[in-house]
N, C-alpha and C positions, 0 to 999 in steps of 0.2 A: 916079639909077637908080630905073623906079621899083619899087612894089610887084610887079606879077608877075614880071617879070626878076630880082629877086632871089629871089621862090620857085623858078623854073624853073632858075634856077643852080645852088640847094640842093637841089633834088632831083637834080638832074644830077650832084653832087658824091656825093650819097649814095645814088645807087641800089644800090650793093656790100650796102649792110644795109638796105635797105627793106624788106623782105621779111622779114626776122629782126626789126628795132622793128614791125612791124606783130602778127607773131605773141607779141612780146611784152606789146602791148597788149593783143590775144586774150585770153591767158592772164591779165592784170591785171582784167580785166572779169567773166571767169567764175570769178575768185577772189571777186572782189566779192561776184558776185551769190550764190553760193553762201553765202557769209558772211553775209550780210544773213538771206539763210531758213534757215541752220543754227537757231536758235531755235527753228522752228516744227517741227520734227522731232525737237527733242528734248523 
């Protein structure tokens, strides 16, 4: 099997919550960055 057949299965398996781990990363990203320049405002 190779390489893209098994991405294209797993996303086919997991499209139900795509959308929900995408916005999860969203929100892991602008925690980050917020975190990172909390410093510079206080």
């Amino acid at each position: 099997m190779s390489t893209m057949s098994q991405l294209k299965s797993i996303a086919a398996r997991s499209q139900a919550t795509l959308l929900q781990d995408a916005a999860g990363v969203a929100a892991l990203i602008v925690m980050l960055v917020v975190g990172l320049h909390l410093p510079a405002f206080i």
